[in-house]
N, C-alpha and C positions, 0 to 999 in steps of 0.2 A: 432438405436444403433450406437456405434462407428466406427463399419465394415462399418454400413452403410452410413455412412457420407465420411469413407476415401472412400468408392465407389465411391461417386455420387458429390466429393468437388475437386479439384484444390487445390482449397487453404484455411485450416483449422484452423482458431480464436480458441483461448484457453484461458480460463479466471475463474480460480477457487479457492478454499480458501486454498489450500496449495500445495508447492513443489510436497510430493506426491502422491497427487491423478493426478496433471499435467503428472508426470512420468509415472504414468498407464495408462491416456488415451492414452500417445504418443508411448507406446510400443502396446498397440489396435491400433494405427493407422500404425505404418509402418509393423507390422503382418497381418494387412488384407488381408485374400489373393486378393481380386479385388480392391487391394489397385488404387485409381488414384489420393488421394493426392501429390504433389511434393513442395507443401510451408507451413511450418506448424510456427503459427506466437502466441508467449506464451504471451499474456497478464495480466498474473497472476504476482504477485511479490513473484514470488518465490528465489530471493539472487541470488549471480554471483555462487557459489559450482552447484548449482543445475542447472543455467541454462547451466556451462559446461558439466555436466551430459549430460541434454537433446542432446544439441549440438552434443555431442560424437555419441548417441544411434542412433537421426537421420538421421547424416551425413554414418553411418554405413550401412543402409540402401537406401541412396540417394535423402531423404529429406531436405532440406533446411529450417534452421530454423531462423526466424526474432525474437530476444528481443526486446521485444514494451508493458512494463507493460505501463500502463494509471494513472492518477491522476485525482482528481474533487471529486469523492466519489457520492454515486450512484444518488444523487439530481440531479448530470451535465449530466447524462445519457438522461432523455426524452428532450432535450432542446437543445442537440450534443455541450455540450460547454467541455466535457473530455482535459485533456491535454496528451498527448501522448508525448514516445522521443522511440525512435527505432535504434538499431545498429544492423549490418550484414548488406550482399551484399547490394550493391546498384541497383543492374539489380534485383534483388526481391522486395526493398521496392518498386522500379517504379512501379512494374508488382500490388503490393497489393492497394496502393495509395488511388485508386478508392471507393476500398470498407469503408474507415474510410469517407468518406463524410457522413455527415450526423450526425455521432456519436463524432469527435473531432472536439473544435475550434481549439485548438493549436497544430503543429505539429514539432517537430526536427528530422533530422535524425542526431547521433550522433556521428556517423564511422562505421567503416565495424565489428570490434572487438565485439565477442557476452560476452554480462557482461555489459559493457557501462550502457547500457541503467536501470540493474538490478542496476546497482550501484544510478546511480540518484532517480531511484523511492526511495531505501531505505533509501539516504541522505534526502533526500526530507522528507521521511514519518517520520523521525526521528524528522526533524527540526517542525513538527506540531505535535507527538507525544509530545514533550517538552515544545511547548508553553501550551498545554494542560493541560499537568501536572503541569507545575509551577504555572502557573495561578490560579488551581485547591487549589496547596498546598499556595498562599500568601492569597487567600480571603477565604480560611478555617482558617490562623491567622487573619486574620481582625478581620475576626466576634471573636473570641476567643479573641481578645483584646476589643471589645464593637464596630465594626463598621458595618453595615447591610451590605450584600451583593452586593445588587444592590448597594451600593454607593461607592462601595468598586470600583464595575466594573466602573460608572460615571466617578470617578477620572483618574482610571486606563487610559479608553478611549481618553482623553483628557491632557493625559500624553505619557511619554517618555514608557514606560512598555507597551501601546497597542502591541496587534498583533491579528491575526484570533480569537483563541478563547475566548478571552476580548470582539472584535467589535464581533463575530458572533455567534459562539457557547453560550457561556453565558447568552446573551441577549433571544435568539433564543428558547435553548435546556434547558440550567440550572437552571437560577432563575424562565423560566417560572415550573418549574419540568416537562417538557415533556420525555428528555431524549432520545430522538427518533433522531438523527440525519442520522442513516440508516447503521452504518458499527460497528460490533461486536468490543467490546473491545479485545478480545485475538487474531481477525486477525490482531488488530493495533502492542499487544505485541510482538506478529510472527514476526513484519515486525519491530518490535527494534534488535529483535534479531537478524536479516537479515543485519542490520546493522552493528553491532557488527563485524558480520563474514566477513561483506565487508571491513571493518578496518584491519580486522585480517589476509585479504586475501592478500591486498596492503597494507601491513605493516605500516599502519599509527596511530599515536598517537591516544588515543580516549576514555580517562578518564571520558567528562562528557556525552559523547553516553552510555556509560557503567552504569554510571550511571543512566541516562534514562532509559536504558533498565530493569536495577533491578526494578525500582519502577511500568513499567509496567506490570513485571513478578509476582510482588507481590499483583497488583490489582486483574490479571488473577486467580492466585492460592488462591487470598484471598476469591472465590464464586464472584466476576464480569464480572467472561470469557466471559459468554455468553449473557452479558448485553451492551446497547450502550457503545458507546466510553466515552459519555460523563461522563458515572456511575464513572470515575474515581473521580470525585469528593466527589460522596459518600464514594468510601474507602479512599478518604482524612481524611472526617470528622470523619471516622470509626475510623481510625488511633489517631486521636485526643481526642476520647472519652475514649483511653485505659488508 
């Protein structure tokens, strides 16, 4: 159980598919009464709102909390090639260091300031949520103008327009129709939205994030929530057939 882990842990990894259920374990963990966690490190991309949330709840109780969401997507997992970026203390991340052997190639620490590190994962998921989609919505007009898929992608590859999911996902997940790439479409949507709110929070411009974000809101809501990432393709073509 969760009592049981804050018992018997030090230092407590957290890595789950939304803000909150994050929230819930972490008020299980500093109510335990044989609590002997004292480092509690969120690797979820739960947004900078929620991770001052946590912040607040386990600072209230005397836990220290490390922002350390991750990137790779779950392929980079058995292979420890994860990218990590982590803000708060520096006398903590020292003390955790240890235990990301193994699991991340790449490591930043990105300041003491907890949000930092929420912030990048979400810029980050945004700017591959978008090649995704665009990609998604120009070789759904290709073909709609007469040109195949796959040579839609060839061209692409070997042009100015490549990017991840042109070279990988496409090749990979889409034209093969696998669609398996391994991360739910509406956790991708969550985390435009998470974006969104990190715009909104540092008051920064952020018209075509916004955009983004509706089109992955409309994948989620249109019956693909709980299909790969890649199915966004399919409510392209969906889209196109109305």
């Amino acid at each position: 159980s969760v009592e049981d882990l804050a018992a018997q842990c030090d230092v407590v990894f957290n890595c789950l598919p939304s803000p909150t259920i994050s929230l819930a374990v972490a008020r299980q963990i500093v109510t335990s009464p044989e609590r002997r966690a004292s480092i509690f490190v969120e690797m979820s991309t739960v947004g900078v709102s929620a991770i001052a949330e946590l912040g607040a709840l386990l600072a209230g109780h005397g836990v220290t909390l490390l922002d350390s969401p991750i990137s790779g997507g779950p392929r980079a997992v058995p292979v420890g090639k994860l990218t990590c970026f982590v803000s708060g203390p520096l006398a903590a991340v020292e003390t955790v260091r240890p235990a990301y052997d193994g699991l991340v190639g790449v490591f930043f620490h990105l300041g003491e300031d907890i949000g930092l590190a929420q912030a990048m994962k979400v810029g980050n998921n945004l700017l591959a949520a978008c090649n995704l989609a665009v990609t998604s919505e120009v070789v759904r007009m290709l073909e709609k103008a007469g040109i195949e898929p796959c040579t839609a992608i060839d061209i692409i590859n070997v042009s100015t327009g490549r990017n991840r999911a042109s070279e990988e996902l496409f090749p990979k997940q889409v034209l093969t129709g696998e669609f398996s790439q391994g991360a739910r479409l509406d956790i991708l949507a969550k985390d435009t939205q998470l974006a969104v709110g990190a715009a909104e929070h540092y008051d920064a411009a952020f018209p075509l994030g916004t955009a983004i974000r509706d089109a992955w809101a409309g994948a989620a809501e249109g019956g693909f929530g709980a299909d790969d990432i890649t199915a966004i393709y399919k409510w392209m073509g969906e889209r196109n057939r109305r």
